[in-house]
RODO-2510 file (C-alpha; in nm, 4 decimals, decimal comma):
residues 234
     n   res          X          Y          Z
     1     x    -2,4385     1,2723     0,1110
     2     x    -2,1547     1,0443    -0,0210
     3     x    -1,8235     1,1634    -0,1610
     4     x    -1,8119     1,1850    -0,4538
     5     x    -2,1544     0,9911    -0,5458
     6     x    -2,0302     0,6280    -0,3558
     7     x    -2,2698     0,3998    -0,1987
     8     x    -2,2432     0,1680     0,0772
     9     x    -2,3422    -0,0585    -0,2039
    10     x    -2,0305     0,0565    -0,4270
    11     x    -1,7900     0,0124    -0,1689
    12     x    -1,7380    -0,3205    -0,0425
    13     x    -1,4306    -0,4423     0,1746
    14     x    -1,2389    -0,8059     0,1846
    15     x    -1,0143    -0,9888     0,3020
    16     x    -0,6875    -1,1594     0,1813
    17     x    -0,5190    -1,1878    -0,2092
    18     x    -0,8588    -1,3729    -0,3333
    19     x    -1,0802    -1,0192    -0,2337
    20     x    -0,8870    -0,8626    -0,5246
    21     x    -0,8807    -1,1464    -0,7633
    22     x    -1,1564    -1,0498    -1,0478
    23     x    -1,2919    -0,7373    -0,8930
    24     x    -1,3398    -0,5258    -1,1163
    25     x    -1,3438    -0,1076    -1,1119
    26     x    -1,1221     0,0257    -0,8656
    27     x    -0,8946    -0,2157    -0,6231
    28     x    -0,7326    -0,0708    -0,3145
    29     x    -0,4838    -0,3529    -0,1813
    30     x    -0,3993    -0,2367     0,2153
    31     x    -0,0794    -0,3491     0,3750
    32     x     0,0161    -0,0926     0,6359
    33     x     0,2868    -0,3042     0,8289
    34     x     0,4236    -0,2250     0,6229
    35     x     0,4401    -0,2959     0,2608
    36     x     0,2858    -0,0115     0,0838
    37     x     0,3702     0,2556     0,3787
    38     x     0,7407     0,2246     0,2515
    39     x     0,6678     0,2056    -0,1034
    40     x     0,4772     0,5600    -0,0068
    41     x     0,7646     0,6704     0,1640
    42     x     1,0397     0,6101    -0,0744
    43     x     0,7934     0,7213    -0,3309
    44     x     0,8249     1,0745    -0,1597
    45     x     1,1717     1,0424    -0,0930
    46     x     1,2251     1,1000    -0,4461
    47     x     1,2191     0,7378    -0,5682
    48     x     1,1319     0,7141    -0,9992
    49     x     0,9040     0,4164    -0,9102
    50     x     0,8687     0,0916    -0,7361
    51     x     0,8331    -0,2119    -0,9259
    52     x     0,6234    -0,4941    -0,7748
    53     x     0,7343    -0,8611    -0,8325
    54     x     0,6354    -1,1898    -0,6575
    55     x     0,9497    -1,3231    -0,5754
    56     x     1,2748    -1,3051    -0,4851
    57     x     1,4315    -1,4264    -0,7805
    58     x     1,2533    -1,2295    -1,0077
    59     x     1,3424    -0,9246    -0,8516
    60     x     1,7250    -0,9795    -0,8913
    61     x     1,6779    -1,0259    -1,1886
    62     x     1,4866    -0,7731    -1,3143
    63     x     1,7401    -0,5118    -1,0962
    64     x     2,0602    -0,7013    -1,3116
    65     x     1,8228    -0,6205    -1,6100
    66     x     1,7605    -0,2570    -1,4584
    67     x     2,0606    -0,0032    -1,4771
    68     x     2,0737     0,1806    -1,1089
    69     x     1,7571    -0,0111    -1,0204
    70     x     1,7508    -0,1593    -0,6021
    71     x     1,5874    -0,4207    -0,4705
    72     x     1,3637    -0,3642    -0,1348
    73     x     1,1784    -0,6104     0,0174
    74     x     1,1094    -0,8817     0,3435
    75     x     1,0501    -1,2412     0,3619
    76     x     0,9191    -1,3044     0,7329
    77     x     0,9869    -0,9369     0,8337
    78     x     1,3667    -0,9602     0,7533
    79     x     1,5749    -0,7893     0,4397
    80     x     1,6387    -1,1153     0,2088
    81     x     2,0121    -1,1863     0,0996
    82     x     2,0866    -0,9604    -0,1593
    83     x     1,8911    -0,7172    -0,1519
    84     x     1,9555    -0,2902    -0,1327
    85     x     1,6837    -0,2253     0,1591
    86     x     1,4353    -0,3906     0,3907
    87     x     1,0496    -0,3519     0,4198
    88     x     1,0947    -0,0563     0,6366
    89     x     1,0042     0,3293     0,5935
    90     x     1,2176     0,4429     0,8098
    91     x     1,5510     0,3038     0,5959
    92     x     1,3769     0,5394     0,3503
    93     x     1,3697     0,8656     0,5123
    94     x     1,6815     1,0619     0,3811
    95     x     1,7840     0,8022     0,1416
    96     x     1,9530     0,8813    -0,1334
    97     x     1,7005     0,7148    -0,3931
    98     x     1,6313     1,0381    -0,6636
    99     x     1,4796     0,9104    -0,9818
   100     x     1,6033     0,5334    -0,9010
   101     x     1,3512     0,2323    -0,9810
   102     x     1,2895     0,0210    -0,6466
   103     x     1,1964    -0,3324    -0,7164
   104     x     0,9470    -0,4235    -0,4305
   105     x     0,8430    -0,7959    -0,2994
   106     x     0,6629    -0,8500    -0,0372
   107     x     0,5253    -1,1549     0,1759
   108     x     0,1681    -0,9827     0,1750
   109     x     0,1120    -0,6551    -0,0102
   110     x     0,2915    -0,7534    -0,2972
   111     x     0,0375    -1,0400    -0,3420
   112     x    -0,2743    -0,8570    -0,3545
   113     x    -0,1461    -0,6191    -0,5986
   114     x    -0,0636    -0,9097    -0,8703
   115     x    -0,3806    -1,0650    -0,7732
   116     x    -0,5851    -0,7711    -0,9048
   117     x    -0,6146    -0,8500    -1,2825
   118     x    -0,9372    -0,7496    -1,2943
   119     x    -0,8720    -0,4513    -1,2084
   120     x    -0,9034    -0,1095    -1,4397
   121     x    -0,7604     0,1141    -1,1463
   122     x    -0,5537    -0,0179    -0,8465
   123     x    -0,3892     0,1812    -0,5593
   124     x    -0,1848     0,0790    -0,3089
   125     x    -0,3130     0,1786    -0,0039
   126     x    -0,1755     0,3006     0,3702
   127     x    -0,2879     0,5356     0,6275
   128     x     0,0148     0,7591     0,5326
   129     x    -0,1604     0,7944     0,1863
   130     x    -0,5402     0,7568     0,3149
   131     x    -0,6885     1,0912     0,2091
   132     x    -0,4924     1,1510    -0,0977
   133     x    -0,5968     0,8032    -0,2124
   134     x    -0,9964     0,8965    -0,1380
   135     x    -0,9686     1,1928    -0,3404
   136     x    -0,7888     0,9893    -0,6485
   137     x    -1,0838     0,7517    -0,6605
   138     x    -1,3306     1,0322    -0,6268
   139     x    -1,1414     1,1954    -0,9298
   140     x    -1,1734     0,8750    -1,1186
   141     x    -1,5611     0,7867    -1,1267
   142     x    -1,8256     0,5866    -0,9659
   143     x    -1,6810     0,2352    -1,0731
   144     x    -1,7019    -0,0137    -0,7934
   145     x    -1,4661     0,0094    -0,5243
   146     x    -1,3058    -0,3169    -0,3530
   147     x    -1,0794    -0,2688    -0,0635
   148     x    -0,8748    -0,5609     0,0486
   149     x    -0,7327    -0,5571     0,3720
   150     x    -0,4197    -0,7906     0,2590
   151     x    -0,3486    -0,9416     0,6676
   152     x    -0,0572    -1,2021     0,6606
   153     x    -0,0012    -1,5049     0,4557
   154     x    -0,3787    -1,5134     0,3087
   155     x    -0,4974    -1,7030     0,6265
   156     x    -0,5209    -1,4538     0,9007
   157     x    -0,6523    -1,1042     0,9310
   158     x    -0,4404    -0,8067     1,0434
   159     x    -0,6016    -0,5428     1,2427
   160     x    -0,4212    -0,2550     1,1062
   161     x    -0,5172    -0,3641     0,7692
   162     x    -0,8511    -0,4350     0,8765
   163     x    -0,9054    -0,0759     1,0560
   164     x    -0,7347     0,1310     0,7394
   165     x    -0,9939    -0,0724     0,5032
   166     x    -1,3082     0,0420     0,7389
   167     x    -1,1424     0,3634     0,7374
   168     x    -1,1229     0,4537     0,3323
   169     x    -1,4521     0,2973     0,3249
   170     x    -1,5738     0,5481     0,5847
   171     x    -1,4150     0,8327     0,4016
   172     x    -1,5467     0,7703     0,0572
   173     x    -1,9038     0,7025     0,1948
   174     x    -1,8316     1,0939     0,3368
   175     x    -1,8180     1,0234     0,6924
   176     x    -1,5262     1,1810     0,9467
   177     x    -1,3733     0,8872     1,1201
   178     x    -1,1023     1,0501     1,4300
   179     x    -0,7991     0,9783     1,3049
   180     x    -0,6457     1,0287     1,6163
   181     x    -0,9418     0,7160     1,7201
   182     x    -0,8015     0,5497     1,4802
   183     x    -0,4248     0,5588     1,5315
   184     x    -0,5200     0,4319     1,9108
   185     x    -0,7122     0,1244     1,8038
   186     x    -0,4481     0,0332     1,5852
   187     x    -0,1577     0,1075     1,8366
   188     x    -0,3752    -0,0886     2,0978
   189     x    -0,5212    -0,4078     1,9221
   190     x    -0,2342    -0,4753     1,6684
   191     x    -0,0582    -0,7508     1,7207
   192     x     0,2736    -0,6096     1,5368
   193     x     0,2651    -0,2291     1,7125
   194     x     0,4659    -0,4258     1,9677
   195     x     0,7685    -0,2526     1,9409
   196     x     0,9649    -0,6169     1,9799
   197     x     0,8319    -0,6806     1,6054
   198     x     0,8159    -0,3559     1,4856
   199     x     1,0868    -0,0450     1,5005
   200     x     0,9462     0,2489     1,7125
   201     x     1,0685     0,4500     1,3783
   202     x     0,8530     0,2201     1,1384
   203     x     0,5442     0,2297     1,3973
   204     x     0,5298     0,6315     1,3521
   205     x     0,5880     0,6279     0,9933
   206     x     0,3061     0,3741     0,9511
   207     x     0,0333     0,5747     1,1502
   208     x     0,1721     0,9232     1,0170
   209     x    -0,1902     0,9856     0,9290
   210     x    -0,1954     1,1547     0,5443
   211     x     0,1766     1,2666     0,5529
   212     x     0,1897     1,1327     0,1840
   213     x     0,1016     1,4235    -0,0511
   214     x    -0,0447     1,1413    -0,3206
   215     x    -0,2050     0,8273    -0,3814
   216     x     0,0021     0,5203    -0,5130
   217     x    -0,1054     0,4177    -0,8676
   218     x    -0,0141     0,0953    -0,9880
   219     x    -0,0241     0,0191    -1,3558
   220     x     0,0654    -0,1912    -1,5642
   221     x     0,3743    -0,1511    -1,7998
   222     x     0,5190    -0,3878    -2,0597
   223     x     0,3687    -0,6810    -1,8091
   224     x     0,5048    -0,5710    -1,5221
   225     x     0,3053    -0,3626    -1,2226
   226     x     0,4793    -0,0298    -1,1223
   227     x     0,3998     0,2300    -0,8672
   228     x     0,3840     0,6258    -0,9152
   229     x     0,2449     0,9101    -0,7517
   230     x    -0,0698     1,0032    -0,8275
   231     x    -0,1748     1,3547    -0,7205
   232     x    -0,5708     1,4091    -0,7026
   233     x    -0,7237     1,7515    -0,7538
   234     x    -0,7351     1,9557    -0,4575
***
């Protein structure tokens, strides 16, 4: 039996910026590495909510526009000039971010979430956030569900990405996948678990299995997509 009446026709999982483009129903953009792990993060840390943008530009200006707004983002893994924080969840923990709007751009993540116009509910999604996101589309109905595994760059595939896609999928179709299974695979085929591209402290936020309480909503207000907490029924 399926949760929450999903069928492995319902489902369906992609790859890159043009998976999300047009699909319609529910969109799950994936970017663990780490995108949507630290928007999570900060999210919890107390953060009002994160405003996605394409590019740099646009989100200066939108946090000179944006009393006690930051900007947080990467361009090739690094903090751009200018802006308040990195891409990384660890710079998040302890923060002192309470009610403040984080601007968020992204090489990948940030993508896939303005590509999904189609759209009528979109999440971004992360293992940290995994079950709590399952449970949120349950809540929401038996619209089609898209999953887009966002990799790097729109040309190659990511395997954390991948594996946290498969995951979901697994979970709303009901089954169990070992999340300790799953960690491992990740940890051991991923490219960018080498800790000489990615922080020992980001690695462990990232695969901090359902340590996020809530699912990441993205809507869209006065044309611009922003991120909340969305807490699913028990």
């Amino acid at each position: 039996m399926t949760r929450g009446g999903f069928t492995a026709e319902s489902v369906s999982v992609g790859s890159f910026s043009d998976a999300a483009r047009g699909a319609p129903g529910t969109v799950v953009v994936i970017d663990v590495f780490r995108a949507f792990t630290t928007a999570a993060v900060a999210l919890a840390q107390g953060a009002g909510r994160v405003v996605m943008v394409d590019d740099l530009q646009q989100a200066l200006d939108l946090r000179a526009r944006t009393p006690g707004s930051l900007c947080i983002g990467e361009r090739g893994g690094l903090k751009p000039p200018g802006f308040d924080f990195g891409n990384s969840p660890a710079e998040f923990r302890g923060a002192d971010i309470a009610g403040r709007t984080l601007i968020q751009t992204t090489s990948n993540g940030t993508r896939g979430i303005l590509a999904a116009r189609g759209a009528a509910r979109i999440y971004a999604g992360a293992l940290v956030t995994a079950e709590a996101t399952v449970r949120a589309i349950a809540a929401g109905g038996h619209d089609p569900v898209r999953i887009v595994a966002m990799g790097q760059k729109d040309s190659r595939r990511t395997e954390e990405d991948e594996i946290c896609a498969l995951y979901l999928r697994s979970r709303l179709l009901g089954r169990h996948p070992d999340r300790a299974a799953t960690c491992r695979l990740i940890e051991t085929m991923s490219t960018r678990s080498d800790t000489r591209r990615l922080s020992k402290a980001d690695l462990a936020s990232c695969l901090d299995f359902d340590s996020v309480p809530f699912a990441v909503r993205v809507t869209v207000e006065d044309g611009l997509h922003v991120a909340q907490p969305e807490f699913p029924p028990a």
